[in-house]
C-alpha positions in Angstrom: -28.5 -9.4 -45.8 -26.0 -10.8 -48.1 -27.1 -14.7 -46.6 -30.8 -13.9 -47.9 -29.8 -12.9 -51.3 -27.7 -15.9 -52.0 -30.0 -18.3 -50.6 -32.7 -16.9 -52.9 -33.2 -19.1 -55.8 -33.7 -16.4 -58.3 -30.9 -14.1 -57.3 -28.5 -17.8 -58.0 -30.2 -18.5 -61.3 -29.4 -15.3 -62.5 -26.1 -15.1 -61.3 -25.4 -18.0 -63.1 -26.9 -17.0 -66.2 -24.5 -14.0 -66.5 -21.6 -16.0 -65.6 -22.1 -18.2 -68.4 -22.8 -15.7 -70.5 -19.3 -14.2 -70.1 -17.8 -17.2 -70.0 -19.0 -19.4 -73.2 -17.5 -17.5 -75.3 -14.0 -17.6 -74.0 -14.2 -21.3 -73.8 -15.4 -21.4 -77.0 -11.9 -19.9 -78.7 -13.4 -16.7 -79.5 -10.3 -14.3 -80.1 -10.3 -12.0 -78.2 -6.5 -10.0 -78.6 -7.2 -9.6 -82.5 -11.2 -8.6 -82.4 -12.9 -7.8 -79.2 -16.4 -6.9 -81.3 -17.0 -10.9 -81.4 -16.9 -11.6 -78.1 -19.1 -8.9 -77.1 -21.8 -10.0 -79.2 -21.4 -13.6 -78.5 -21.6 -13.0 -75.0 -25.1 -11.3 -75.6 -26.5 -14.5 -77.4 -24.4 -16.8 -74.9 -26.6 -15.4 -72.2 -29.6 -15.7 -74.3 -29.1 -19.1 -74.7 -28.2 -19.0 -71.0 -31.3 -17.5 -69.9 -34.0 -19.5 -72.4 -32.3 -23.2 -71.1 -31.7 -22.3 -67.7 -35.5 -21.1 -67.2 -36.8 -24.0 -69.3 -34.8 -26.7 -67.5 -36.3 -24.6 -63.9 -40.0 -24.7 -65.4 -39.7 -28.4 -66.1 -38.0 -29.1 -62.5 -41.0 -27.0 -61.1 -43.6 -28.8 -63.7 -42.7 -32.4 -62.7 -42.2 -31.7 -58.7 -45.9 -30.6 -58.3 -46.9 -34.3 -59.9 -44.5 -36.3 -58.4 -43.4 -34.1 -55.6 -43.2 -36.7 -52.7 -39.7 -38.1 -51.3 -40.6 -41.5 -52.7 -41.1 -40.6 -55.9 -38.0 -39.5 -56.5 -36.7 -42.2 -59.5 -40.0 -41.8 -61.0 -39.4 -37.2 -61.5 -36.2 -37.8 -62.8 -37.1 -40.4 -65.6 -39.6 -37.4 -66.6 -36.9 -34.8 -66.1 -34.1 -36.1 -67.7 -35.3 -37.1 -71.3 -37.8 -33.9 -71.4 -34.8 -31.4 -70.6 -32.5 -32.6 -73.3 -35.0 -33.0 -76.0 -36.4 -29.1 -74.9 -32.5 -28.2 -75.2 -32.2 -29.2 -78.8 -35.6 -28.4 -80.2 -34.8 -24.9 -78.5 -31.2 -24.2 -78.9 -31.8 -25.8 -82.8 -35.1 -23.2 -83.6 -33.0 -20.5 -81.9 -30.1 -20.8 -83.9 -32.2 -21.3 -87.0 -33.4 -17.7 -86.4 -29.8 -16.0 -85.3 -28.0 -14.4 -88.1 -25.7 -17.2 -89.6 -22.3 -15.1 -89.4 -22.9 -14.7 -85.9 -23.8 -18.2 -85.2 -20.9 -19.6 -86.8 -18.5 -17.0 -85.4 -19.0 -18.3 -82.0 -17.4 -21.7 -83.4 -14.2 -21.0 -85.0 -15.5 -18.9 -87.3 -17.4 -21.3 -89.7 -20.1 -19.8 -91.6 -22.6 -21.7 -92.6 -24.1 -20.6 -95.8 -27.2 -22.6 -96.0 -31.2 -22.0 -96.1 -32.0 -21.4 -91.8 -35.2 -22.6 -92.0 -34.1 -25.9 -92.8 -33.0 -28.1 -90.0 -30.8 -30.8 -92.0 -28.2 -27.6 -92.9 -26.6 -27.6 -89.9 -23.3 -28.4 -89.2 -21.8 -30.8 -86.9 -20.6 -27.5 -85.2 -23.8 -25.5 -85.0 -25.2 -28.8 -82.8 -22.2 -28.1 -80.1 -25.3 -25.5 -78.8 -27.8 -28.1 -77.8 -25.5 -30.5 -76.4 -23.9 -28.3 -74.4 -27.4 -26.6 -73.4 -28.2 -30.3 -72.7 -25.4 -30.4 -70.2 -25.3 -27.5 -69.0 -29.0 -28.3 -68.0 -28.5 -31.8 -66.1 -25.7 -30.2 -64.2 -28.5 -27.6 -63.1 -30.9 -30.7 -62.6 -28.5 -32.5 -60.4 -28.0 -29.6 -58.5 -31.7 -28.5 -57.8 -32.9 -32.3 -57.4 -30.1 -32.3 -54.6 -31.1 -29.9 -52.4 -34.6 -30.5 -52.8 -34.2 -34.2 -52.5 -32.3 -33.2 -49.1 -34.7 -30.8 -47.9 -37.5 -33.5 -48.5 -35.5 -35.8 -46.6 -35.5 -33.0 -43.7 -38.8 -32.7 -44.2 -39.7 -36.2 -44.0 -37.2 -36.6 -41.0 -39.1 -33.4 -39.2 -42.6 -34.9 -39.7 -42.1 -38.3 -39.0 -39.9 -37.2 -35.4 -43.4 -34.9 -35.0 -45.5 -37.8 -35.9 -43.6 -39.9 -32.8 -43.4 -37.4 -30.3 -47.4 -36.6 -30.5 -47.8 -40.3 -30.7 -45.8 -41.0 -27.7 -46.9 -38.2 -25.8 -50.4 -39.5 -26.5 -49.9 -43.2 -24.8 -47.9 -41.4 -22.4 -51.1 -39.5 -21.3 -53.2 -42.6 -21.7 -50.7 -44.2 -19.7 -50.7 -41.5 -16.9 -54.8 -41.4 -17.0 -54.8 -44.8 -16.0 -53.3 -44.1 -12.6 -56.0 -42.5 -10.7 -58.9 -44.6 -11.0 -57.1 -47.7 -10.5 -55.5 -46.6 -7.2 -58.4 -44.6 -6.5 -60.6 -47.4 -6.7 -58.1 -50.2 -4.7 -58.1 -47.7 -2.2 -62.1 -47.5 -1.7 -61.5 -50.9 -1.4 -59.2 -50.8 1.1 -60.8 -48.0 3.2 -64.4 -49.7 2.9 -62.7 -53.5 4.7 -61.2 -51.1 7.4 -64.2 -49.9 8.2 -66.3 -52.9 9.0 -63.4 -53.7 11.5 -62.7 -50.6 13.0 -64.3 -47.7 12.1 -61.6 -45.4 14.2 -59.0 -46.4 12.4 -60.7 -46.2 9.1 -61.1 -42.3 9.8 -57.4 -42.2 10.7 -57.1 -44.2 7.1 -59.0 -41.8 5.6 -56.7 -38.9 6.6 -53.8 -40.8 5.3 -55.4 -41.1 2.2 -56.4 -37.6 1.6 -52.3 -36.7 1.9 -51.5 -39.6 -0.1 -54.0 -38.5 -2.8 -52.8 -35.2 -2.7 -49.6 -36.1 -3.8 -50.8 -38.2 -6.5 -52.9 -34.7 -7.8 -49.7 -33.1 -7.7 -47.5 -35.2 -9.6 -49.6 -37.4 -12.3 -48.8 -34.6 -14.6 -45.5 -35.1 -14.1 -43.2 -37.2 -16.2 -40.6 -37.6 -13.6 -40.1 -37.4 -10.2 -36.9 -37.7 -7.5 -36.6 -41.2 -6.2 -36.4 -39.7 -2.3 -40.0 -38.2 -2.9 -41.3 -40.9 -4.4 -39.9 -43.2 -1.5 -41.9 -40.4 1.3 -44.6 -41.3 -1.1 -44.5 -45.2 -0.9 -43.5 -44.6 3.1 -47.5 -43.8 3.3 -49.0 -45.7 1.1 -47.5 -48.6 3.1 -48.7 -47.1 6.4 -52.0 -47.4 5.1 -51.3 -51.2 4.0 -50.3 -51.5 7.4 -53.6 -50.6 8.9 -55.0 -53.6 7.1 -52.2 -56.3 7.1 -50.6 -55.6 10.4 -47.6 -57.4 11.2 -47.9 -59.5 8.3 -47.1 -57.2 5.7 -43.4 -56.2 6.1 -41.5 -53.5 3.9 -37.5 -52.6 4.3 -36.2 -49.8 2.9 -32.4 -49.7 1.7 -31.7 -46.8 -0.5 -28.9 -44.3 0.0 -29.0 -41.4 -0.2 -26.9 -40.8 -3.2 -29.6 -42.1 -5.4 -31.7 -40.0 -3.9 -31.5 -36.7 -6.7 -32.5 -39.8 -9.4 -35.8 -39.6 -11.4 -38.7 -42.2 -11.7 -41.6 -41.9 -13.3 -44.3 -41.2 -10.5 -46.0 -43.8 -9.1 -44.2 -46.4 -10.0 -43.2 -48.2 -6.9 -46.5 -47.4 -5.6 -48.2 -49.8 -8.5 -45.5 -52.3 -8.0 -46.2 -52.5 -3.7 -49.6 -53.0 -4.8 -49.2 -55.6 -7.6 -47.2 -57.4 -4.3 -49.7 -57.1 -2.2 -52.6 -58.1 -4.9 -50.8 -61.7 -6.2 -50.1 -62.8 -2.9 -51.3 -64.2 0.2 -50.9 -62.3 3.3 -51.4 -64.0 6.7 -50.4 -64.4 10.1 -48.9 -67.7 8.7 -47.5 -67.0 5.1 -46.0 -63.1 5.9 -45.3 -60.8 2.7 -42.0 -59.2 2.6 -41.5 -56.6 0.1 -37.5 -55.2 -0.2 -37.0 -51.9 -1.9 -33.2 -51.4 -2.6 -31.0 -50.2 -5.1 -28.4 -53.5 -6.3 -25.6 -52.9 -7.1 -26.0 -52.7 -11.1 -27.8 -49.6 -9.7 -30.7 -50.1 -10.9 -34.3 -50.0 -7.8 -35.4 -53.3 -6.7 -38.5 -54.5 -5.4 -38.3 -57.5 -4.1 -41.3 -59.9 -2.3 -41.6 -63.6 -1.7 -43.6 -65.4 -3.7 -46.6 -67.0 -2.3 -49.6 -66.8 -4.9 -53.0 -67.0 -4.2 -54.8 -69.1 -5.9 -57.5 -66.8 -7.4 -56.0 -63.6 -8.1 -59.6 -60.8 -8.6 -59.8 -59.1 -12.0 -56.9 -57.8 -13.3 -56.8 -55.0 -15.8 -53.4 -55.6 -16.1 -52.6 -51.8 -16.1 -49.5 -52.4 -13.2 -46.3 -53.9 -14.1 -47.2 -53.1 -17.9 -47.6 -49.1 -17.8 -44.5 -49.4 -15.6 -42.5 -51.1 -18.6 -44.1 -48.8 -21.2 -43.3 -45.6 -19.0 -39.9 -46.4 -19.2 -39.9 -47.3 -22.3 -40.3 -42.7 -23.2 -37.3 -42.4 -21.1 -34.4 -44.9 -21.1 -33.3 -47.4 -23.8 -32.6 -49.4 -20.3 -35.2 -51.7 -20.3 -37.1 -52.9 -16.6 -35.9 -56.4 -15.4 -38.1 -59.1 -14.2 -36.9 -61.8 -12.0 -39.2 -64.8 -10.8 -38.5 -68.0 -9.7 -40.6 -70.3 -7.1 -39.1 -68.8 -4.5 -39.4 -64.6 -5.0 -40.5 -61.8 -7.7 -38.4 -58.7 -8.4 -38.5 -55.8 -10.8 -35.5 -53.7 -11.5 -36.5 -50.3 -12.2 -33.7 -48.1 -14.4 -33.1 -45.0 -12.0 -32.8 -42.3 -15.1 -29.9 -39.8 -14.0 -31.0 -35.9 -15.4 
């Protein structure tokens, strides 16, 4: 209850107004041992004063922040602020003091009395001006306070929108990114399925079996961000099997991962994309063999590995593979995927991202 009411602005500003009020006039050398009556009465028109600056200094604050409101134009509000607060102080304090009794004006001051015509400005003392500048001061103290915290909480603000702004944005090409998946491997697998079955049309059903569990697994985890590297490996296990129903002996894949990696994540079809990039830049024959390598070096990061023997017309790439594997990673890991080539092999080295 008590945290509510001090964190309202009002409650503060009023607060304040009281406390100077009851404190002007002691710093003012009003004597107080000799004759209380003047203190009493100067803390009445202390707070008056109090109350008219503090207010005006909060409506121009409140004035200039719906005009020039925004983070950024912070230098340009205060050039406003500043000059308009201290000129309202002594137009303000000056009219009001024209208009309070001149004993009791000059009372608060070490008893001067100033025994001139109020309504005329140029009477005042060097004394009576004491009221404006300190008004004045008193003010830009309140000004630097308020401009602080709502400089801060526009920088929060700012902060808060722009980390809003990123997350949707990335969570945007993340889905982009995922949507990509199924009708590229959909479609290399038609492919696939519809060569098998001008050669053997028995093991094309068996093919089609294989991939009805392998697509089943892609429906369950392309909504996914991540997934454990030893399911994703029983994934890539069957996709190859289905390679293998094509290629034969001369596709060859050896797996070396322990089984201490294996509670790792990756994001989900990664090394399926990268088996397939292998198997769709290079020539596979009875002659020229692919071997693909899946490991973990010892940098721990996953490696696939495959010799490098490029055909020399390569069909249409929409180069969604290797790419969306970079990006991916790029939402997760400031560890960034390694590439490898030389004339001789191609590897990737795919962060494993430890949860």
């Amino acid at each position: 209850m008590l945290k509510k009411i001090f964190c309202n602005e009002k409650v503060l500003r009023y607060l304040g107004i009281l406390f100077i009020g009851f404190l002007f006039p002691i710093i003012s050398n009003a004597d107080l041992k000799e004759n209380p009556s003047p203190y009493l009465a100067n803390v009445f028109f202390s707070t008056f004063y109090a109350f008219i600056s503090w207010n005006v200094a909060c409506a121009i604050i409140t004035f200039f922040r719906k005009h020039y409101g925004n983070y950024n134009q912070t230098n340009l509000r205060l050039k406003f602020e500043i000059p308009s607060i201290i000129i309202s102080m002594f137009i303000i304090n000056i009219w009001v003091a024209m208009l309070i009794d001149n004993y009791i004006f000059a009372t608060i001051f070490n008893n001067t009395i100033l025994k001139c015509d109020p309504s005329r400005l140029a009477c005042l003392s060097s004394e009576s001006l004491k009221i404006p500048i300190l008004a004045s001061i008193l003010c830009l103290g309140i000004l630097a306070i308020y401009e602080s915290a709502y400089i801060y909480q526009q920088l929060q603000k700012s902060i808060l929108e722009a980390q809003k702004f990123q997350t949707e944005s990335i969570k945007s090409q993340f889905e982009v990114l995922k949507n990509q998946i199924d009708p590229h491997f959909l479609f290399n697998s038609l492919n696939t399925l519809a060569s098998v079955i001008e050669e053997n049309p028995q093991v094309a059903v068996h093919f089609a079996e294989k991939l009805s569990q392998v697509y089943r697994y892609i429906l369950q985890n392309k909504d996914k961000e991540l997934v454990r590297l030893d399911t994703e490996l029983k994934f890539v296990e069957s996709y190859i099997f289905l390679l293998k129903i094509r290629f034969e002996q001369n596709l060859i894949v050896n797996f070396e991962v322990k089984e201490e990696f294996y509670n790792t994540k990756i994001p989900p079809l990664s090394l399926q994309i990268l088996v397939e990039n292998a198997i769709k830049h290079n020539i596979i024959s009875a002659g020229k063999p692919l071997t693909i390598e899946i490991f973990v070096n010892d940098l721990g990061f996953l490696a696939i590995k495959n010799n490098l023997q490029i055909k020399n017309s390569v069909q249409h790439s929409n180069k969604i593979g290797l790419e969306n594997v970079i990006k991916r990673y790029q939402y997760f890991t400031q560890e960034a995927v390694q590439i490898i080539k030389n004339a001789q092999l191609f590897e990737v080295q795919l962060p494993l991202i430890k949860l």
